[in-house]
C-alpha positions as a Markdown table, in Angstrom:
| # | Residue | x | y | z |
|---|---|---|---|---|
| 1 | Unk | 55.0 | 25.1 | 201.6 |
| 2 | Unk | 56.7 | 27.8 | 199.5 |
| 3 | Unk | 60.7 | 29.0 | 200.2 |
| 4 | Unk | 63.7 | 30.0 | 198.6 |
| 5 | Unk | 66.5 | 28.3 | 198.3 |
| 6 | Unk | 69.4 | 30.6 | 198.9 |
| 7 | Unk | 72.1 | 27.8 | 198.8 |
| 8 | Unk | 73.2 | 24.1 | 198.4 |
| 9 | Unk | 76.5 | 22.5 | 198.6 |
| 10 | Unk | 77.7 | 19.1 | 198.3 |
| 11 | Unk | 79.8 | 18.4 | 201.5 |
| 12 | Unk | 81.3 | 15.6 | 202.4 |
| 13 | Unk | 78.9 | 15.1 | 205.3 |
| 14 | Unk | 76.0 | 15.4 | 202.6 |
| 15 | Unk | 74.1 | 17.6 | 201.0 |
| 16 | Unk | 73.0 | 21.1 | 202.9 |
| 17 | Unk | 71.0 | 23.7 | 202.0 |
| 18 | Unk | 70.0 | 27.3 | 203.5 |
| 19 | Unk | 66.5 | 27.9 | 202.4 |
| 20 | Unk | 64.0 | 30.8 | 203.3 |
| 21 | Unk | 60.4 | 31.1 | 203.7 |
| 22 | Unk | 57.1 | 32.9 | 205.4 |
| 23 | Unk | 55.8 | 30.9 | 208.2 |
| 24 | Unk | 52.3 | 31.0 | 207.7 |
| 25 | Unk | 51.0 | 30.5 | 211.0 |
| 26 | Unk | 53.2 | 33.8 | 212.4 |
| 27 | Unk | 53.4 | 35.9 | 209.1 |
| 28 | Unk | 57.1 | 35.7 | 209.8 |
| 29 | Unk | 60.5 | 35.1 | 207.5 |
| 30 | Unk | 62.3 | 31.6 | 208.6 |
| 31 | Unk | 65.5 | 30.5 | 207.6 |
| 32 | Unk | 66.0 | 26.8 | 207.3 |
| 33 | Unk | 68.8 | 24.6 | 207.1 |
| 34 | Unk | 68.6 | 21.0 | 206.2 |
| 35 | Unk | 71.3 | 18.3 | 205.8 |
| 36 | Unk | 70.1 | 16.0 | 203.0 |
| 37 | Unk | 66.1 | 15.5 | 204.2 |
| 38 | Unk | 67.1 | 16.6 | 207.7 |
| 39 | Unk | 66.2 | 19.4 | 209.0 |
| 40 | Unk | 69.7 | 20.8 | 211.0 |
| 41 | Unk | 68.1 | 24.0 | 212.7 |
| 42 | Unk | 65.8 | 26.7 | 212.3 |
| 43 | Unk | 65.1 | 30.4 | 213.0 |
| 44 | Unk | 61.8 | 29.7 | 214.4 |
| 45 | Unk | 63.6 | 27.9 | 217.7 |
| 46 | Unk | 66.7 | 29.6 | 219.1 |
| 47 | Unk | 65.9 | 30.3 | 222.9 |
| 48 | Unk | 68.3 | 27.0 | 223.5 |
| 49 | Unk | 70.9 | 28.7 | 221.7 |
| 50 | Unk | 70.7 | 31.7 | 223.1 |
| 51 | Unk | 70.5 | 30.1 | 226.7 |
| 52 | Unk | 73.5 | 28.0 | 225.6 |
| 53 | Unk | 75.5 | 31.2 | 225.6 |
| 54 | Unk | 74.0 | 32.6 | 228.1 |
| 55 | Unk | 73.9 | 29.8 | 230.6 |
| 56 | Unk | 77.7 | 29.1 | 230.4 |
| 57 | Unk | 79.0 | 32.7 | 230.3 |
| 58 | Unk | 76.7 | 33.2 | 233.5 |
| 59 | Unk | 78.8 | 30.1 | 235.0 |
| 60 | Unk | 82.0 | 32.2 | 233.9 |
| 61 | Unk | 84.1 | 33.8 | 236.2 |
| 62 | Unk | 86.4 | 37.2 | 236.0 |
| 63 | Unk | 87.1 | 39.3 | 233.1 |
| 64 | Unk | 88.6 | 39.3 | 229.5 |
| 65 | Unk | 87.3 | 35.8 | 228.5 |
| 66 | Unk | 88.1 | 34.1 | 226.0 |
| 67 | Unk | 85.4 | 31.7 | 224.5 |
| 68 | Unk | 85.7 | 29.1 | 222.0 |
| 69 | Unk | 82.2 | 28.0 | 220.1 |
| 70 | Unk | 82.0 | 25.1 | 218.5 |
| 71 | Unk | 79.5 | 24.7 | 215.5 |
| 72 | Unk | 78.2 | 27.8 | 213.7 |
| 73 | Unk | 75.1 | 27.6 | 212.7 |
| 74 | Unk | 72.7 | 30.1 | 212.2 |
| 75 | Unk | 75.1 | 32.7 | 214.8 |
| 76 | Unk | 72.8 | 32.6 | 217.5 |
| 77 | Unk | 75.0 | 31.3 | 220.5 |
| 78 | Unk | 78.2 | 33.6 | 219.1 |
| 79 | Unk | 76.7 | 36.6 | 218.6 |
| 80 | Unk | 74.4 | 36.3 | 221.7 |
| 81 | Unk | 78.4 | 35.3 | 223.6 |
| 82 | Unk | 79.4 | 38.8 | 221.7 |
| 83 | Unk | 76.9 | 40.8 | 223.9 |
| 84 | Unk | 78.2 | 40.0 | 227.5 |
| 85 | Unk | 81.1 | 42.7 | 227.7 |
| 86 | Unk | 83.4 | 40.7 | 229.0 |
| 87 | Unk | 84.4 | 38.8 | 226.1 |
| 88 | Unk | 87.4 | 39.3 | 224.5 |
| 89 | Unk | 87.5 | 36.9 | 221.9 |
| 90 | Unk | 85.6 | 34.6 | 220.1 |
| 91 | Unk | 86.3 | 32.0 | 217.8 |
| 92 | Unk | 84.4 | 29.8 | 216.4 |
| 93 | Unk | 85.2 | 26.5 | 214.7 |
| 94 | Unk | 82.4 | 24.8 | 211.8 |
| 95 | Unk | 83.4 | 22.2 | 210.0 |
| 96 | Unk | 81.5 | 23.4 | 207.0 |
| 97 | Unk | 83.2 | 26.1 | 204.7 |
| 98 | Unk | 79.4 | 26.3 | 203.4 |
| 99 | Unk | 78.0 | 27.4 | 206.4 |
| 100 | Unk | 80.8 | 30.2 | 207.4 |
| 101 | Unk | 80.3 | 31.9 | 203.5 |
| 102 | Unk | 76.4 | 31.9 | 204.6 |
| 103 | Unk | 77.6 | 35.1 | 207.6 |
| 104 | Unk | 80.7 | 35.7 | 205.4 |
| 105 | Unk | 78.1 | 36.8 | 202.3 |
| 106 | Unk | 75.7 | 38.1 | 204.3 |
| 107 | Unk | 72.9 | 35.7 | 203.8 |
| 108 | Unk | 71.4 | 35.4 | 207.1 |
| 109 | Unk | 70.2 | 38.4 | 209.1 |
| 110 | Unk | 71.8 | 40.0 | 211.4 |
| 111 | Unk | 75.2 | 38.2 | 210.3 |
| 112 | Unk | 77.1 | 41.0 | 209.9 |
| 113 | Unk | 77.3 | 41.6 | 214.2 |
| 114 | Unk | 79.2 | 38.4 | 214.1 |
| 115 | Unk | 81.6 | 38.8 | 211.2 |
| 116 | Unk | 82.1 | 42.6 | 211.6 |
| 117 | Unk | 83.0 | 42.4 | 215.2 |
| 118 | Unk | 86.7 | 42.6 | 215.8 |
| 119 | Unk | 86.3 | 39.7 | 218.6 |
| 120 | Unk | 85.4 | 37.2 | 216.3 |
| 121 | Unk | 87.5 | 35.0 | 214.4 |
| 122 | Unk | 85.5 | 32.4 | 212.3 |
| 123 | Unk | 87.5 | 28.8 | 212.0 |
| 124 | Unk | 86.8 | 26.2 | 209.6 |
| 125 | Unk | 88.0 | 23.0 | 210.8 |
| 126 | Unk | 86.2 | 19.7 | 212.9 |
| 127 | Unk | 86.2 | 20.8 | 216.5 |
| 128 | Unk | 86.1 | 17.2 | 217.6 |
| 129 | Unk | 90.0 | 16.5 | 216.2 |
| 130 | Unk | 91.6 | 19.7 | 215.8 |
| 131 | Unk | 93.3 | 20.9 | 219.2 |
| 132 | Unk | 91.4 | 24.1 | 221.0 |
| 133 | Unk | 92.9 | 27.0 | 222.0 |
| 134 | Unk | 93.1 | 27.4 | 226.1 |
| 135 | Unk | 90.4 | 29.4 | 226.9 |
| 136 | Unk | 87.9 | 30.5 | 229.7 |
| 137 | Unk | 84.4 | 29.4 | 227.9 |
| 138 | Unk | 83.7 | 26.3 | 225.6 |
| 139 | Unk | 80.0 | 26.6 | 223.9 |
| 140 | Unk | 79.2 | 23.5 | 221.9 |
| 141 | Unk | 76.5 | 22.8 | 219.5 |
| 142 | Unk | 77.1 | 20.3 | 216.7 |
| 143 | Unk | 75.5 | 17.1 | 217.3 |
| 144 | Unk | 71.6 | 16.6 | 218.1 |
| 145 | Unk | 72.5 | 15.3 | 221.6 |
| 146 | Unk | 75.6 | 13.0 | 222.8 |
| 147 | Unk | 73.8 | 9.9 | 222.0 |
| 148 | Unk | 72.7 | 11.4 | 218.4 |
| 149 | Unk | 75.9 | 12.6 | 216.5 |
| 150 | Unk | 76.1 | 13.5 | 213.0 |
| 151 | Unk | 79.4 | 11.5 | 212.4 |
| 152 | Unk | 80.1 | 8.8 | 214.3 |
| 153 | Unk | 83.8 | 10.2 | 214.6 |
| 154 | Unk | 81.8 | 12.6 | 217.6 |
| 155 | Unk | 81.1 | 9.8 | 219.6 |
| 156 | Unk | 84.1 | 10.0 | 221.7 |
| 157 | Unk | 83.9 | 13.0 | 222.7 |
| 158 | Unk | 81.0 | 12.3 | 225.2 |
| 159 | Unk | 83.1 | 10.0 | 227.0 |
| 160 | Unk | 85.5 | 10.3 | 230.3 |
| 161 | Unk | 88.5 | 10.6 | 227.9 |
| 162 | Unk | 87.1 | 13.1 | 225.4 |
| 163 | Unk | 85.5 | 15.4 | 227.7 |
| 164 | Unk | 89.0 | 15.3 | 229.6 |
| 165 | Unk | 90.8 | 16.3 | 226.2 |
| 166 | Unk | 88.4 | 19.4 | 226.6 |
| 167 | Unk | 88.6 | 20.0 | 230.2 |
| 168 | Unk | 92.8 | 20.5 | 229.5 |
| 169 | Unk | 92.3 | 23.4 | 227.0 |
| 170 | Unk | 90.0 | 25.2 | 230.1 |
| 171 | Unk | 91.7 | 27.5 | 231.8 |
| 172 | Unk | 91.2 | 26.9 | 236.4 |
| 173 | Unk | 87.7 | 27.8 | 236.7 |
| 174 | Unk | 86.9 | 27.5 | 232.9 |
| 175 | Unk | 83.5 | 26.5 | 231.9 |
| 176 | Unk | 81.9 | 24.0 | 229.2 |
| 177 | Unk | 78.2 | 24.1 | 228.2 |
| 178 | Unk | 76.6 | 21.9 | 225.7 |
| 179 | Unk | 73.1 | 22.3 | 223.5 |
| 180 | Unk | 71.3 | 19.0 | 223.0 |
| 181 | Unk | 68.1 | 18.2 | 221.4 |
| 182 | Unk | 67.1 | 15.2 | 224.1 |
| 183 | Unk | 65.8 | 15.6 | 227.6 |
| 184 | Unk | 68.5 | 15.3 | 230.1 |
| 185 | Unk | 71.1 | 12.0 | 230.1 |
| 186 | Unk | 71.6 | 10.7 | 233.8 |
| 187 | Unk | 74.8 | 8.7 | 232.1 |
| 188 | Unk | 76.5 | 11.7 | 230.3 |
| 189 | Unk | 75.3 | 13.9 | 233.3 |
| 190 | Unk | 77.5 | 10.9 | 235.5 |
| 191 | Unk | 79.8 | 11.1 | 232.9 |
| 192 | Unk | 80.4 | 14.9 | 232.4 |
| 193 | Unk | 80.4 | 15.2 | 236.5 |
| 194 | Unk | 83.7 | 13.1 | 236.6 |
| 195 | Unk | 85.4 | 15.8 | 234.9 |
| 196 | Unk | 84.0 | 18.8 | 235.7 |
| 197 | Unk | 82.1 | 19.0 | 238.9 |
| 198 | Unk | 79.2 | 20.7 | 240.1 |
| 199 | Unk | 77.7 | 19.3 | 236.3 |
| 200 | Unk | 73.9 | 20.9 | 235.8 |
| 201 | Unk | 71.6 | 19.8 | 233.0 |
| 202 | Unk | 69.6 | 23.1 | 232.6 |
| 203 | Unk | 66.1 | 22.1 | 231.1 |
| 204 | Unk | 65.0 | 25.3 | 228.4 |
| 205 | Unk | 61.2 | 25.6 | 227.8 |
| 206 | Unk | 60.1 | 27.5 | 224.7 |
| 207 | Unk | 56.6 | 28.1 | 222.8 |
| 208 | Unk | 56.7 | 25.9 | 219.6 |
| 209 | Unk | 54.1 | 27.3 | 217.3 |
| 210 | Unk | 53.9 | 24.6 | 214.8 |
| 211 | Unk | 52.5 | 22.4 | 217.5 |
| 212 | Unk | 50.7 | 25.3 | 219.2 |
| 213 | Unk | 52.6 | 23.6 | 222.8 |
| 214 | Unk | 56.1 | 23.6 | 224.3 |
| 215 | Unk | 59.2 | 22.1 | 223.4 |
| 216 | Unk | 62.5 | 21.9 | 225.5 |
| 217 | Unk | 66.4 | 21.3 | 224.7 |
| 218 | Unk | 68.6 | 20.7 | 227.2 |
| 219 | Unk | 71.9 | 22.4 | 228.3 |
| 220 | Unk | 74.4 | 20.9 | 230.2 |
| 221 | Unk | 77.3 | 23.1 | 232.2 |
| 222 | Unk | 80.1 | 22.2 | 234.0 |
| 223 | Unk | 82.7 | 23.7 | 235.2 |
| 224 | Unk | 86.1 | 23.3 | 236.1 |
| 225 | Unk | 87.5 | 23.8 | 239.7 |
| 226 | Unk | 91.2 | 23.5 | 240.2 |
């Protein structure tokens, strides 16, 4: 298979690269990103991260929210967050420098509604130890699922004690959603229900057309009461 490689950094997670190509079963452009010989995320699948965004600003209550996202990416969750109106800031925190030049230098399409909206404020910094600002909306989408982290330094996050770290930042009737890669976890759904009640797992169904069948992600949500 053919692409172009239109970066590759060292980092100290690895190396990652932002490649292009033609799918050739859909005659359409792809942009790839791989850490080392794994493949992070792709254009082809973003219905999860769209519904990440979607999902938890639906749960959201009143107006002038302000939403915190935490892993870049490809800009699918923020700039999807960017189109419900009552948004009125967004920062998001990757803990890649790499990955923020990729929207800063206009390398991915449709980049520039995300940096050239006066909402957004791009952070580079590791979510999991830097303190978040209180805010109305956490949207989080770094790790594969809870039980598959890309550092172990996640890890304990997912538990009681790190989800209530998050919970404090939330403003009363703040919400937290979270993408993951792995059909839904009974434990972290137990877990994630201590904190915040009224916990969903929302399962997302999307055509994969390099298997020619379905794949699902799941997206958890929960929501703070008091």
């Amino acid at each position: 298979m053919r692409f172009e490689e239109l970066d590759w950094q060292a980092t100290p997670m690895g190396e990652i690269s932002l490649r292009r190509r033609i799918e050739p079963s859909l005659q359409v452009e792809v942009h790839e990103v791989l850490l080392g010989e794994e493949y992070l995320m792709s254009s082809l699948f973003t219905v999860a991260e769209v519904e990440l965004a979607r999902l938890g600003l639906a749960a959201a209550t009143g107006e002038a929210l302000d939403v915190v996202v935490g892993g870049l990416g490809l800009g699918w969750t923020a700039r999807t967050a960017l189109e419900d109106p009552r948004v009125r800031s967004l920062q998001v925190v990757e803990a890649l420098p790499t990955v923020i030049e990729w929207h800063e230098r206009d390398l991915l399409p449709h980049a520039a509604a995300l940096t050239g909206d006066a909402r957004t404020r791009l952070v580079q910094g590791d979510f999991f130890g830097m303190e978040l600002p209180v805010c109305d909306v956490v949207l989080l989408d770094v790790d594969h699922s809870p039980r598959h982290v890309l550092h172990p330094s996640h890890a304990g996050f997912y538990t009681a004690q790190g989800l209530e770290r998050m919970r404090s930042r939330l403003r009363p009737h703040g919400v937290f959603a979270l993408w993951s890669d792995d059909p839904p976890d009974a434990e972290f759904l137990d877990v994630l229900g201590q904190v915040l009640p009224d916990a969903q797992a929302r399962v997302v169904r999307f055509a994969n057309p390099l298997t020619g069948g379905e794949s699902s992600n799941t997206v958890y949500v929960g929501v703070r009461t008091v």
